[in-house]
N, C-alpha and C positions, 0 to 999 in steps of 0.2 A: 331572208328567211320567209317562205310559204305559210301565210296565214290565213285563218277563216271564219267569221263569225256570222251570227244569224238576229236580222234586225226584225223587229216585228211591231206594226204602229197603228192608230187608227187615225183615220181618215172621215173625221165627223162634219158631213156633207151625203146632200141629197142630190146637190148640184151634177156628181161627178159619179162614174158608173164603171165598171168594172172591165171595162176596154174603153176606157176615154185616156187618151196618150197625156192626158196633162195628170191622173194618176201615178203613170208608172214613172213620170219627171219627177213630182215629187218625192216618190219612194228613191229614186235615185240620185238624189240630192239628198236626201236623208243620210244614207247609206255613206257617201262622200265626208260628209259632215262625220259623222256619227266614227268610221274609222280615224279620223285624223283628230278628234277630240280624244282617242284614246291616249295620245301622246301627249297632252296639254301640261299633264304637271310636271313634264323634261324641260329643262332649258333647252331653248332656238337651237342650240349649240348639237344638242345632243340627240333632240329628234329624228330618225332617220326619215330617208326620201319613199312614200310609201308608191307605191302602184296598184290601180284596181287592175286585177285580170278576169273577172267576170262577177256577175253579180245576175242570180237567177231568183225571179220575183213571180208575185201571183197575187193581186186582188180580187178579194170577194166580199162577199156579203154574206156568204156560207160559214157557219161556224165549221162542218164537217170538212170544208175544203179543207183547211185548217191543216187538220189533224191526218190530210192526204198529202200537206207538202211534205218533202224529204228534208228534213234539215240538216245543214253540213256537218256541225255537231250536234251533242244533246247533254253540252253540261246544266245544271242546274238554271244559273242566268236567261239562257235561251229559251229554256224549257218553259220557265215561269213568262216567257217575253210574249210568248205564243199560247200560254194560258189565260193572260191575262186580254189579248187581244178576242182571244173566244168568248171569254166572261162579258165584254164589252160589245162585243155582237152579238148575245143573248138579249143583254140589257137595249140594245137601239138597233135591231136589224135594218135599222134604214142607214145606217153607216157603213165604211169601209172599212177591211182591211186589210192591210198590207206586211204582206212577210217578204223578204229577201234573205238570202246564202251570200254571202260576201266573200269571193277570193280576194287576197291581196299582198301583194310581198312588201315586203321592209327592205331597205336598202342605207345602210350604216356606211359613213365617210370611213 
């Protein structure tokens, strides 16, 4: 089954800049993490084998960029995920943040 969610996080650090490759690691480790926690409360048994098929990201420092990403969906959860990430680069523009689109399929024994 063909699934998709949209991660959205902050990156509070001055250190790291909105094309430094050890951002979009992190976002993509996130992202990794963050699908396969969705399965945590299945028993080992019944979790299926997930596969990322792509994952399209964007760090900034722009609240506006923001609200220029495309996001794969826009239920409620996401919505607020990407709201709360602007509110939070209102409050410390010297921070990052980081939104990703997550493709991914399940894959049931």
């Amino acid at each position: 089954m063909e699934r998709k969610d949209v991660l959205a996080m902050i990156l509070p650090t001055e250190e790291l800049d909105e094309h430094d490759p050890q951002a979009y690691l992190l976002l993509y480790q996130a992202c990794v993490t963050y699908v396969h926690a969705e399965y945590e409360h299945l028993p080992l048994s019944e979790r299926p084998k997930i596969s990322i098929q792509n994952i399209e990201t964007m760090v900034t420092r722009s609240p506006r960029e923001l609200d220029d990403f495309p996001l794969s969906h826009d239920c409620d959860g996401c919505r607020g995920g990407v709201n709360a990430a602007r509110t939070a680069l209102l409050d410390n523009p010297k921070h990052l943040a980081a939104i990703a689109n997550v493709y991914y399929t399940e894959h049931h024994a």
